[in-house]
C-alpha positions in Angstrom: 13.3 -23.8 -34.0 12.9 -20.1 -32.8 10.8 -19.0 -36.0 8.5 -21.3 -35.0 7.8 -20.1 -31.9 6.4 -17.1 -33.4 3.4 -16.8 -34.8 3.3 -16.8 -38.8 6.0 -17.7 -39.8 8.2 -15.5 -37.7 6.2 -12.3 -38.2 5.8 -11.8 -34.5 3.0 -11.6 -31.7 2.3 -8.0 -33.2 0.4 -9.9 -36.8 -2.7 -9.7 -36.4 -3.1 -6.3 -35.2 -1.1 -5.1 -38.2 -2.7 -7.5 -40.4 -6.1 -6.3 -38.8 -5.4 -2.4 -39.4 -3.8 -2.9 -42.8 -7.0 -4.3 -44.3 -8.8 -2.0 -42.7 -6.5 0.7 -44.6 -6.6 -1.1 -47.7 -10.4 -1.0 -47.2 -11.1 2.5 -46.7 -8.6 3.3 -49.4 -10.6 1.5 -51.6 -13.5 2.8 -50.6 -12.4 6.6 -51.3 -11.4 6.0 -54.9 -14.6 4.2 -55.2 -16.6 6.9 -54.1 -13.9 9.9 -55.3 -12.9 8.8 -58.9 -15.3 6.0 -59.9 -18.8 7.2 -58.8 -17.8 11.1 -58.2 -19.3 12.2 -55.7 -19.2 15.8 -54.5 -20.1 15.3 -50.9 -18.1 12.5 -50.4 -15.7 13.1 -47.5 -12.6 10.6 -47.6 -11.8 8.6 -44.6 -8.6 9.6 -44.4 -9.3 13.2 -43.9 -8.2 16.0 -41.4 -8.5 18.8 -41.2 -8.2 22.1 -38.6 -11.2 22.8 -37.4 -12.6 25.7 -34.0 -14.7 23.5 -31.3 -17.5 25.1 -29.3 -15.2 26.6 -27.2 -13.7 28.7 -30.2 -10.3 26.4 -30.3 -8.4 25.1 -32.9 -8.4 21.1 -32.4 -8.0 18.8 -34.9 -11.0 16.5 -36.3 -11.4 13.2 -39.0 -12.0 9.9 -38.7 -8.6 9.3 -37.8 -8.7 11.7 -34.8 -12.1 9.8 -33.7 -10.2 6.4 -34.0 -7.7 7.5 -31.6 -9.9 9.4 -29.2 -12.5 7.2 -29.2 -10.6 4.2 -28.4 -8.8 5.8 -25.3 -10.8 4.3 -22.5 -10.8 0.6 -24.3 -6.7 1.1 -24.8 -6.1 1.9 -21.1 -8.2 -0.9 -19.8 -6.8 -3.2 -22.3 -3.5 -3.0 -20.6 -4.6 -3.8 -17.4 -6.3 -6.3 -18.7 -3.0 -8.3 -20.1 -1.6 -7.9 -17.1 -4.7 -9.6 -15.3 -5.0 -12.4 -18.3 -1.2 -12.9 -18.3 -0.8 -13.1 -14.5 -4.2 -15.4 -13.5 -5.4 -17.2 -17.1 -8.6 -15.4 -17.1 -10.1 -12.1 -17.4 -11.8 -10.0 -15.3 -15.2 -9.2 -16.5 -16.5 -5.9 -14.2 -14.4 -3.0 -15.5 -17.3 -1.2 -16.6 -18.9 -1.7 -13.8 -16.1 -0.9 -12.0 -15.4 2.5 -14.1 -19.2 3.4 -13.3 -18.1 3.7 -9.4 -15.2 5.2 -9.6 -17.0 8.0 -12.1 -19.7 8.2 -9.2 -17.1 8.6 -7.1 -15.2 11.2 -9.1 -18.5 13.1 -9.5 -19.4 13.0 -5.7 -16.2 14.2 -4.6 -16.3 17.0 -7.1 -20.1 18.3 -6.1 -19.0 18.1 -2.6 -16.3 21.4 -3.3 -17.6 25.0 -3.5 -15.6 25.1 -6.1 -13.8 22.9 -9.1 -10.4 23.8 -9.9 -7.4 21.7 -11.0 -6.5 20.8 -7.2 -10.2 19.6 -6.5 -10.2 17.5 -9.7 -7.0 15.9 -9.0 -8.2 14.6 -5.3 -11.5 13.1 -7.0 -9.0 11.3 -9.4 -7.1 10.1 -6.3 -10.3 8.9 -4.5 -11.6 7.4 -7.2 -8.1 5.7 -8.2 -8.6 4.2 -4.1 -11.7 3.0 -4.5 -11.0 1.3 -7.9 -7.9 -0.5 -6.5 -10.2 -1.8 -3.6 -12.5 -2.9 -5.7 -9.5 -4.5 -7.5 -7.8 -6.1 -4.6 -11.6 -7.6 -3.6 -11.7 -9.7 -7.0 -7.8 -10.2 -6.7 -8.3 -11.6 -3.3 -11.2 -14.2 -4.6 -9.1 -14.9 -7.5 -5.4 -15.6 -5.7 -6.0 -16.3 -2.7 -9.7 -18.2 -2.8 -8.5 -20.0 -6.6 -11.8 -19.2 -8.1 -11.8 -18.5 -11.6 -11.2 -15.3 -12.5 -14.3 -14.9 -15.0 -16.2 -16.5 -11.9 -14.7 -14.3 -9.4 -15.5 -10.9 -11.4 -19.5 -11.8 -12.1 -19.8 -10.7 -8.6 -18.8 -6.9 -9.3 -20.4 -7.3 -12.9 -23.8 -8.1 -11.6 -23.9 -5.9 -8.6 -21.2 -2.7 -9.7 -23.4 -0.3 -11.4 -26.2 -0.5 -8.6 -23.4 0.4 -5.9 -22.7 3.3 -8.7 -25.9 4.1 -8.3 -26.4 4.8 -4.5 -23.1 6.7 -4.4 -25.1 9.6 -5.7 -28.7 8.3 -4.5 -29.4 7.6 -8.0 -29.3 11.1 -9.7 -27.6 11.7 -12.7 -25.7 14.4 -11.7 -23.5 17.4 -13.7 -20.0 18.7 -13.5 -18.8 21.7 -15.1 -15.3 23.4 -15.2 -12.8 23.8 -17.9 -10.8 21.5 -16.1 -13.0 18.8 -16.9 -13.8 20.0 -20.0 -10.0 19.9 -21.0 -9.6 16.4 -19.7 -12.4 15.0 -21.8 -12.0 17.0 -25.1 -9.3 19.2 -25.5 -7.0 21.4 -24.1 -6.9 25.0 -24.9 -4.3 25.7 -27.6 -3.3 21.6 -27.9 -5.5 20.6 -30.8 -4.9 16.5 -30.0 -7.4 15.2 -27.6 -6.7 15.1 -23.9 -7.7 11.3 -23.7 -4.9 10.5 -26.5 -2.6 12.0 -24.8 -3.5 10.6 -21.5 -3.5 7.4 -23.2 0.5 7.7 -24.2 1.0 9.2 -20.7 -0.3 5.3 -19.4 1.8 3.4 -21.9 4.5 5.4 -20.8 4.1 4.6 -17.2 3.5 1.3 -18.2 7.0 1.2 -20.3 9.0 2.4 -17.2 7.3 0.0 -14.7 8.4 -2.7 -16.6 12.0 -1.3 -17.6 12.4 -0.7 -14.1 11.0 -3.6 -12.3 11.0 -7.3 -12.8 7.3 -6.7 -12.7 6.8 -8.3 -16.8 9.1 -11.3 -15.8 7.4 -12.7 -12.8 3.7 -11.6 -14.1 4.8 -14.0 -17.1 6.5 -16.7 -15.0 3.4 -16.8 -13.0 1.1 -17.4 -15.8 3.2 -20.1 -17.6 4.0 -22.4 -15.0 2.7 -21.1 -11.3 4.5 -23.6 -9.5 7.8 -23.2 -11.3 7.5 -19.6 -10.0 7.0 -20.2 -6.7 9.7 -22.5 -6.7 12.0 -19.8 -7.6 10.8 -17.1 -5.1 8.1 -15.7 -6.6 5.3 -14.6 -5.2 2.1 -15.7 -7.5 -0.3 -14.5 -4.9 1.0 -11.2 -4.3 1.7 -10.9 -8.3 -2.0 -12.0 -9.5 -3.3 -9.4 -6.6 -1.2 -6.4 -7.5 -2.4 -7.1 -11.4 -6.1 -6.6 -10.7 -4.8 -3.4 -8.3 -3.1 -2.2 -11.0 -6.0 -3.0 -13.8 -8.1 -1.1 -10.8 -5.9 2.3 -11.6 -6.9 1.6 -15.7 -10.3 1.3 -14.2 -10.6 4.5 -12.6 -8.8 6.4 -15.2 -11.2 5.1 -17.9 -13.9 6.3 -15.9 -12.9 9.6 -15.1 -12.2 10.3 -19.0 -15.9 9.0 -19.6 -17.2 11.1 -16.9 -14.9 14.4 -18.3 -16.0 13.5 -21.7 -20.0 13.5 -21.0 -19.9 16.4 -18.0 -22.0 13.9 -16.4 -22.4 10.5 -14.3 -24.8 8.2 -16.0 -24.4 4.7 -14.0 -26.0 3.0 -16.4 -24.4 4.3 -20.0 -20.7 4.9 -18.8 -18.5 2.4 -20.3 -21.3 -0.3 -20.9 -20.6 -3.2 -22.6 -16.6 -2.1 -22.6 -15.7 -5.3 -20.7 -15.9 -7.6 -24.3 -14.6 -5.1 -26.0 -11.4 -4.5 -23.7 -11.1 -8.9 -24.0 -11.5 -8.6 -27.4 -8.8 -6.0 -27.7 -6.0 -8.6 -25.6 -6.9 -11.5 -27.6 -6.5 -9.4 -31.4 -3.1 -8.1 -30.1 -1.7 -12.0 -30.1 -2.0 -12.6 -26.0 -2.4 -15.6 -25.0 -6.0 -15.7 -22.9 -4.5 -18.6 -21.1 -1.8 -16.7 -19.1 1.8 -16.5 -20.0 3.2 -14.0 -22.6 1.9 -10.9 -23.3 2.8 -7.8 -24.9 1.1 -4.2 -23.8 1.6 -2.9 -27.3 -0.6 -5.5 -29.1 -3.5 -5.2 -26.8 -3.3 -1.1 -27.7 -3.0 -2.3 -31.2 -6.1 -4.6 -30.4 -8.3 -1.4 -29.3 -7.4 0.8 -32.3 -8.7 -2.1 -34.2 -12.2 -2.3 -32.3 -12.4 1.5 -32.8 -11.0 1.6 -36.3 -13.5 -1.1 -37.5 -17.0 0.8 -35.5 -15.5 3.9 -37.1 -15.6 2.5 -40.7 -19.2 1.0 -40.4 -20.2 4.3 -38.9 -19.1 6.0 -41.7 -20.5 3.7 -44.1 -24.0 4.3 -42.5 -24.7 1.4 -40.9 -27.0 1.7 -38.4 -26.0 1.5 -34.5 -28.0 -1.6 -34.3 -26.3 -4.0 -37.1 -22.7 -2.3 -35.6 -22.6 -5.1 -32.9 -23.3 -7.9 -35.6 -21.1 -6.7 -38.3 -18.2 -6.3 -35.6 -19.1 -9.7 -34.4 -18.4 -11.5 -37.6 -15.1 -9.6 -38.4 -13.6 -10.2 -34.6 -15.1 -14.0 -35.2 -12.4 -14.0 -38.0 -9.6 -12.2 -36.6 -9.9 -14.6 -33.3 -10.2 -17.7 -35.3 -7.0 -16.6 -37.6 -4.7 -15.6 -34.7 -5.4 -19.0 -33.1 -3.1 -21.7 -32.0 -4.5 -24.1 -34.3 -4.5 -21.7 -37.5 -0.7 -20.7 -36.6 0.4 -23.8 -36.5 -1.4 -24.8 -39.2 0.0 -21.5 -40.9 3.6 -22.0 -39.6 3.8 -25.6 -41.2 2.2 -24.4 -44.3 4.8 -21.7 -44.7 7.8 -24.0 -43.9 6.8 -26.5 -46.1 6.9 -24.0 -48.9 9.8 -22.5 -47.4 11.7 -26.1 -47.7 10.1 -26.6 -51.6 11.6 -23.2 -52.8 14.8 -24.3 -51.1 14.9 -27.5 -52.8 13.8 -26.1 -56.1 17.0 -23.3 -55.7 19.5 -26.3 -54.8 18.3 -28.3 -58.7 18.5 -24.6 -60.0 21.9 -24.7 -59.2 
């Protein structure tokens, strides 16, 4: 009765990530003997490569494919995880992130040009600021969402529509620059580390993540709440308090993810930062086996879910499709990984496999 509760025929909430990233592998594998043994061609780069390369600033980082994967997809892993919290706690999702990361980069910026000076001290009191107004902005759509019952999809179009324009008048509407090698470090790399700063910033927030819930009963009750919210309360928890601390805590993603956009362009652009991440960071729960409806949820998969956004732009890149077909290719492959990893397919799946499962048996008992 157990393997049945898992997805797959007992493979585990983790599937189709892994599934998702080994044909992708498998793909790209392909691909290079296609282009290295069958068609020979001298200029062909394999996807797999990387190598140790100097940056502008003269330092030995590392670069590939592979290293973009990871980089790239740091700002879509961190908000991913807030996101399962927020998805398992309340059933929905919150749809203003980027918005969200657009003011707290305008307000990382501001408080930065504001000093005489930028040094690691400075830079580190924007962050807190910015962390401040993030989780305010995240208590507002936790308050309309646990405390007002609106839906949380509902709740979050307000900061969607209206986010970037507050971005906007936080530095009357300029565009404006930061430069220090602080910043420069926390958006590329550091000097004499040749793995970007974001991926390592990114294991620094699974790691917080890890000990919050090893320490805590913080997974338990966020689960209890989304499975049965009256149970819950029944047994002491709090499901108001639990659904607002999630979107507080998906607020400290936020303004993380927008401080490593702002570090990685030297620049706020209200507009461009982030845009369109909010799908994407969805997208990235729902592929790591999460259930959008609440309930059970595992941090790993959505970070699984975010390599696999990343890992599939990277591979169209590379195969020169153009920015504008990206979105459409990406749409039909997510189409398919959603549709796989639903409840319908697994069951349909699960019952498939233990029918087999029950025919091989019987077929080994006549053997005998």
């Amino acid at each position: 009765m157990k393997n049945k509760k898992k997805s797959f025929g007992g493979l585990g909430q983790l599937t189709i990530p892994v599934i998702a990233l080994c044909l992708l592998v498998i793909f790209n594998l392909v691909r290079d003997m296609l282009f290295i043994y069958y068609f020979k061609d001298p200029n062909y780069v394999s996807f797999f490569s990387i190598e140790l390369t100097k940056n502008n600033l003269d330092n030995m980082v590392f670069a590939g494919n592979l290293i973009s994967i990871i980089n790239g997809a740091s700002e879509l892993a961190i908000l991913a995880m807030g996101m399962t919290l927020v998805t398992a706690a309340c059933g929905g999702q919150d749809i203003s992130v980027g918005a969200a990361a657009a003011i707290a980069g305008s307000v990382f910026v501001k408080i930065i040009k504001m000093s005489p000076w930028v040094n690691g001290i400075v830079v580190l009191f924007a962050f807190v600021c910015a962390c401040i107004v993030a989780m305010i902005f995240g208590s507002f759509n936790g308050t309309l969402v646990a405390i007002f019952k609106i839906q949380p999809m509902i709740a979050t179009l307000i900061l969607y529509t209206c986010g970037r324009s507050i971005a906007y008048w936080i530095n009357g509407g300029a565009t404006p620059t930061v430069s220090s090698p602080v910043i420069s470090a926390i958006g590329s790399f550091i000097p004499g580390i040749p793995i970007p700063t974001p991926v390592l910033i990114v294991i620094a927030m699974a790691i917080v993540f890890k000990l919050l819930f090893k320490f805590t009963a913080l997974e338990l009750f966020t689960q209890s709440v989304g499975i049965n919210q009256s149970a819950a309360r029944l047994n002491g928890i709090n499901s108001t308090f639990i659904k607002l601390l999630s979107f507080i805590i998906l607020g400290v993603c936020v303004a993380v993810s927008g401080c490593i956009g702002v570090s990685r362009l030297g620049l706020i652009n209200h507009e461009t930062l982030l845009l369109d991440i909010e799908m994407d960071t969805i997208l990235a729960v729902a592929i790591g086996g999460n259930n959008l409806g609440g309930g059970k949820f595992k941090i790993s998969g959505s970070i699984l879910g975010a390599y696999v956004i990343q890992m599939l732009t990277i591979t169209l890149y590379s195969m020169k499709v153009s920015s504008t077909d990206v979105k459409a290719y990406k749409a039909i492959v997510i189409i398919l990984l959603v549709v796989i990893g639903s409840p319908v397919v697994k069951e349909k799946f699960g019952k498939l496999m233990s029918k087999l499962l029950g025919n091989r048996s019987k077929t080994a008992v006549k053997g005998a």
